[in-house]
Biotite code that builds the C-alpha atoms (Angstrom):
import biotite.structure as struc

atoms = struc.array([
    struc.Atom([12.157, 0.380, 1.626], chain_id="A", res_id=1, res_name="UNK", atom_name="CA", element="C"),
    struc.Atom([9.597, -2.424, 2.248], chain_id="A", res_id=2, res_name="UNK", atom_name="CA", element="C"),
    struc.Atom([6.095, -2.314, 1.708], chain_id="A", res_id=3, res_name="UNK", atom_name="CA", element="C"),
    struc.Atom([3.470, -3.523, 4.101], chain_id="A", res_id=4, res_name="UNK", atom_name="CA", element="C"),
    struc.Atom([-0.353, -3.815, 3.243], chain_id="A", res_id=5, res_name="UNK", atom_name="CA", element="C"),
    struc.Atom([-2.967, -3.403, 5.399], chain_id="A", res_id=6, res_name="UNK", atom_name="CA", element="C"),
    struc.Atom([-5.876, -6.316, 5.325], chain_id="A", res_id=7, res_name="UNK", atom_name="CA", element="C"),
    struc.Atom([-8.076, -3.474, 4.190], chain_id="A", res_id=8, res_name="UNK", atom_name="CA", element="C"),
    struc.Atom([-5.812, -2.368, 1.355], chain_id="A", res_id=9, res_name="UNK", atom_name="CA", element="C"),
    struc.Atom([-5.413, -5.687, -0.148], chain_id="A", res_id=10, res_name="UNK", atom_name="CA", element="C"),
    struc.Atom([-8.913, -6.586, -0.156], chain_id="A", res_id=11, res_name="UNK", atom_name="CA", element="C"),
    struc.Atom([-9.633, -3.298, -2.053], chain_id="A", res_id=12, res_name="UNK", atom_name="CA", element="C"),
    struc.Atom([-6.943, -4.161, -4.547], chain_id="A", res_id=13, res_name="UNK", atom_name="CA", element="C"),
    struc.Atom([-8.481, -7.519, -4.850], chain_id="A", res_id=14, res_name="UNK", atom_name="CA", element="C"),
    struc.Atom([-12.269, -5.831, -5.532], chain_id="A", res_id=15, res_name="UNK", atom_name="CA", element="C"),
    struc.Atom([-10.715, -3.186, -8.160], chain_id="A", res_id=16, res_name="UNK", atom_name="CA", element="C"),
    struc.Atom([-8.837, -6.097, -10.200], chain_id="A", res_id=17, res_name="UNK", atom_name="CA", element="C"),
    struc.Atom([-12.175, -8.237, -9.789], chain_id="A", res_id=18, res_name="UNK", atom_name="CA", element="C"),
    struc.Atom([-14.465, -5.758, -11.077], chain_id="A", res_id=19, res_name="UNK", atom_name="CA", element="C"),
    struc.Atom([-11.675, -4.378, -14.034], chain_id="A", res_id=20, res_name="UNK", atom_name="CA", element="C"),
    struc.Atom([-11.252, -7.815, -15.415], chain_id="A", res_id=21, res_name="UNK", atom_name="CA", element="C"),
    struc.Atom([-15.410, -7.798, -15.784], chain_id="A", res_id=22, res_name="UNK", atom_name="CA", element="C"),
    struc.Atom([-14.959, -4.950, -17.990], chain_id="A", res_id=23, res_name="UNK", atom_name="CA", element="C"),
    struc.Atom([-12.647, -5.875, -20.011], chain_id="A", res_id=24, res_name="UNK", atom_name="CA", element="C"),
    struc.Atom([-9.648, -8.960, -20.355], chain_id="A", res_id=25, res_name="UNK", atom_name="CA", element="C"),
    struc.Atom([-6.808, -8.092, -19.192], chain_id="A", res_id=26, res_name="UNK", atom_name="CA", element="C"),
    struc.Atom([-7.616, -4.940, -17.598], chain_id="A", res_id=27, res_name="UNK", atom_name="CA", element="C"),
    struc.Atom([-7.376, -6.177, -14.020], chain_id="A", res_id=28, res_name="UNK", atom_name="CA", element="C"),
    struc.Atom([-4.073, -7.343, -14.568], chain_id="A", res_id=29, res_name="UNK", atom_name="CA", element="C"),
    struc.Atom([-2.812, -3.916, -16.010], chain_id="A", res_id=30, res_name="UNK", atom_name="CA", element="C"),
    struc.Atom([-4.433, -2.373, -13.368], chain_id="A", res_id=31, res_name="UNK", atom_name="CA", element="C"),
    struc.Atom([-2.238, -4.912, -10.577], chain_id="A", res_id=32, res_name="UNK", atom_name="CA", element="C"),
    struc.Atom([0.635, -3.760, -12.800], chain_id="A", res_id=33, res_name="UNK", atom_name="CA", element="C"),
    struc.Atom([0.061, -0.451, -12.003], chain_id="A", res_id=34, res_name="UNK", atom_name="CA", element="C"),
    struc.Atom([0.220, -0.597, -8.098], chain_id="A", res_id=35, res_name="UNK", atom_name="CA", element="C"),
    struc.Atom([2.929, -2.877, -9.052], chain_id="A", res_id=36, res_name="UNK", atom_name="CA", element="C"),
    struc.Atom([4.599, 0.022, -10.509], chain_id="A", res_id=37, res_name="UNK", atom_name="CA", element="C"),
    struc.Atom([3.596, 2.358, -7.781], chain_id="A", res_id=38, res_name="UNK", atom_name="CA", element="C"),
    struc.Atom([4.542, 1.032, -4.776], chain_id="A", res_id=39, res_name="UNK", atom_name="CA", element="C"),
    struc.Atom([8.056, 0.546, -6.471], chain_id="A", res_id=40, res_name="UNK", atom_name="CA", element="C"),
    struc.Atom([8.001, 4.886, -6.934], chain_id="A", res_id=41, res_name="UNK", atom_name="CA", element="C"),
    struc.Atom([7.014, 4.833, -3.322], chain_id="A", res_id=42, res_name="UNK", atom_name="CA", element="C"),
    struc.Atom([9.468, 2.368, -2.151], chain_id="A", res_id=43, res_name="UNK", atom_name="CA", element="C"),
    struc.Atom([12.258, 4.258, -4.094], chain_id="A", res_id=44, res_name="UNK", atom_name="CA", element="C"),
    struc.Atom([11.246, 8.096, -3.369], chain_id="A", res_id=45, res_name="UNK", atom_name="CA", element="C"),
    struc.Atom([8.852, 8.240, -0.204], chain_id="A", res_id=46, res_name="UNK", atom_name="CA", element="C"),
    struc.Atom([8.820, 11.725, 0.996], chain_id="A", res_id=47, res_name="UNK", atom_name="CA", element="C"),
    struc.Atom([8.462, 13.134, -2.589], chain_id="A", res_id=48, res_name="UNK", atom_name="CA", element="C"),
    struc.Atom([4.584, 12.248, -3.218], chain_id="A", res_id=49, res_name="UNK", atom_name="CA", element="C"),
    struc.Atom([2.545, 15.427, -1.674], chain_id="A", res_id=50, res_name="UNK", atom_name="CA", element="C"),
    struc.Atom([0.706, 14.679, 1.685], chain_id="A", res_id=51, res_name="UNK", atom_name="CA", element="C"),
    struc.Atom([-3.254, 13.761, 2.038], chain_id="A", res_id=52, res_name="UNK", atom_name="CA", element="C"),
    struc.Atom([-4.031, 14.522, 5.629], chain_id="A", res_id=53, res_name="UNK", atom_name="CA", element="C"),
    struc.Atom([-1.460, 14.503, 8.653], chain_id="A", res_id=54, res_name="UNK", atom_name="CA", element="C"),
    struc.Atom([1.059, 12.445, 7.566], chain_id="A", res_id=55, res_name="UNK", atom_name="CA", element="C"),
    struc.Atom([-0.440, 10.113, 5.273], chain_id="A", res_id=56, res_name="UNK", atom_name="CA", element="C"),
    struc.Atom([0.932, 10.562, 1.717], chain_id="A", res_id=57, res_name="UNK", atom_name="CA", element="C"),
    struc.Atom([-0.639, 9.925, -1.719], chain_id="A", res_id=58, res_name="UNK", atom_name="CA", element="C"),
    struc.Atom([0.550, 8.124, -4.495], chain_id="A", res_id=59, res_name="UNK", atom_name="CA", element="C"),
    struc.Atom([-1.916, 9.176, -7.830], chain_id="A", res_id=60, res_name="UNK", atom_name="CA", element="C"),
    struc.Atom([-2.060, 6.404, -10.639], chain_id="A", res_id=61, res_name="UNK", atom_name="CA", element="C"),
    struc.Atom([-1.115, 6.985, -13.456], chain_id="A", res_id=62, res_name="UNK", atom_name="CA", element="C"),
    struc.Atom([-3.623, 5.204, -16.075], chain_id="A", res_id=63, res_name="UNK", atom_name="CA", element="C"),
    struc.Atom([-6.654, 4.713, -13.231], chain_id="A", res_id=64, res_name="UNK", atom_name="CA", element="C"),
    struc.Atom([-8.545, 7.050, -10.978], chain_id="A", res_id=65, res_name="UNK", atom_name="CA", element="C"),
    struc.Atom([-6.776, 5.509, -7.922], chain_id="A", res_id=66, res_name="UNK", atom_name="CA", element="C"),
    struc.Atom([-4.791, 6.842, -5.035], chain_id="A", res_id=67, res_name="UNK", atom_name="CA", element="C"),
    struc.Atom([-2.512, 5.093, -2.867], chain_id="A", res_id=68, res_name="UNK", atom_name="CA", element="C"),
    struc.Atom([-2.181, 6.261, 0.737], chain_id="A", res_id=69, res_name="UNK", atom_name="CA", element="C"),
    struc.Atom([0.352, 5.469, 2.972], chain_id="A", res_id=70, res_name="UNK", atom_name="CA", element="C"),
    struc.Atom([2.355, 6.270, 5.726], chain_id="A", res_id=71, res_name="UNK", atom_name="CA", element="C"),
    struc.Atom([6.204, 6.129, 6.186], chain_id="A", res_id=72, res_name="UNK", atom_name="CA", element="C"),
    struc.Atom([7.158, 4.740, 9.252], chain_id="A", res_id=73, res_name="UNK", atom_name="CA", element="C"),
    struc.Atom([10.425, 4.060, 10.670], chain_id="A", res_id=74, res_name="UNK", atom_name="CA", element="C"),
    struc.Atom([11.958, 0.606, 8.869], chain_id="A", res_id=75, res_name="UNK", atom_name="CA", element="C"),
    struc.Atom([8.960, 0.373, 6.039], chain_id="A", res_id=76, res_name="UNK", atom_name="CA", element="C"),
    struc.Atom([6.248, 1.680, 4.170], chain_id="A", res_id=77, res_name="UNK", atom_name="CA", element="C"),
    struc.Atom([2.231, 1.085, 5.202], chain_id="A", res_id=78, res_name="UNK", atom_name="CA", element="C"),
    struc.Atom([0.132, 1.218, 2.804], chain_id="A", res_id=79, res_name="UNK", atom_name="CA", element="C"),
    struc.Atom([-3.629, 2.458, 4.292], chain_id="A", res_id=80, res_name="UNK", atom_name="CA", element="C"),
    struc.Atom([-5.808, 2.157, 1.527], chain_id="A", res_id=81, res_name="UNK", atom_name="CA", element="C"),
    struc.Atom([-5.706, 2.001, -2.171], chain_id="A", res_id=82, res_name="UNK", atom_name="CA", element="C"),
    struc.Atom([-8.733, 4.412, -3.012], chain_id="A", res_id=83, res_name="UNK", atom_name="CA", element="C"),
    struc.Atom([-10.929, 5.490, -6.110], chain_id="A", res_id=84, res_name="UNK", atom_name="CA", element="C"),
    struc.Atom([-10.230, 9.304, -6.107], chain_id="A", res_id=85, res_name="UNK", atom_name="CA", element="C"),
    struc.Atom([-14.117, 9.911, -6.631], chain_id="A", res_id=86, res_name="UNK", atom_name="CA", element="C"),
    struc.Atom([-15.844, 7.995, -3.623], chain_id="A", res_id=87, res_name="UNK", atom_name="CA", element="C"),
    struc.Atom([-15.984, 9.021, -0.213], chain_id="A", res_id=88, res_name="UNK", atom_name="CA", element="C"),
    struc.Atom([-12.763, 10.988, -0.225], chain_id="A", res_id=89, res_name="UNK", atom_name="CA", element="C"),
    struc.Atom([-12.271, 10.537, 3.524], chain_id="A", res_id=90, res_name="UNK", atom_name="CA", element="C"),
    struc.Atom([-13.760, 7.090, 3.950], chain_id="A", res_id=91, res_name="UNK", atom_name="CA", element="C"),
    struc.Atom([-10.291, 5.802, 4.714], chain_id="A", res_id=92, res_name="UNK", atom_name="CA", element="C"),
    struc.Atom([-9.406, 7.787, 7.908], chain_id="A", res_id=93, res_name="UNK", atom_name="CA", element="C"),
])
């Protein structure tokens, strides 16, 4: 199923690979891997991942403490917010 970003989303993805590639090389680009490789599970199997609040679902990552949250809607997938699991839990709704 396609994936759609929100503006929102993307500019958060842009900010987390921005401020991992400060921290170390490379590290922002294994982190854009790892959505990457995310939003493929979601794509693939989007009712399995457990449900955040109403219907919006959660994605955890595997190697960083980030979440992404999406809904499922009729022909794709949107993708709210790509969120650090220990800020503002409920800044995104």
């Amino acid at each position: 199923m396609r994936i759609v970003y929100s503006e929102y989303a993307k500019q958060e993805l842009l900010d987390a690979v921005y401020f991992y590639e400060l921290e170390y090389t490379d590290l922002g680009k294994e982190f854009k891997a790892e959505i990457k490789r995310a939003s493929i599970r979601i794509s693939n199997y989007p009712q399995v991942w457990s449900i955040e609040k109403g219907d919006i679902r959660k994605c955890l990552l595997h190697k960083f403490p980030y979440k992404i949250l999406y809904s499922v809607e009729t022909d794709h997938i949107f993708v709210i917010a790509i969120a650090h699991q220990h800020r503002e839990p409920d800044y995104w709704s």
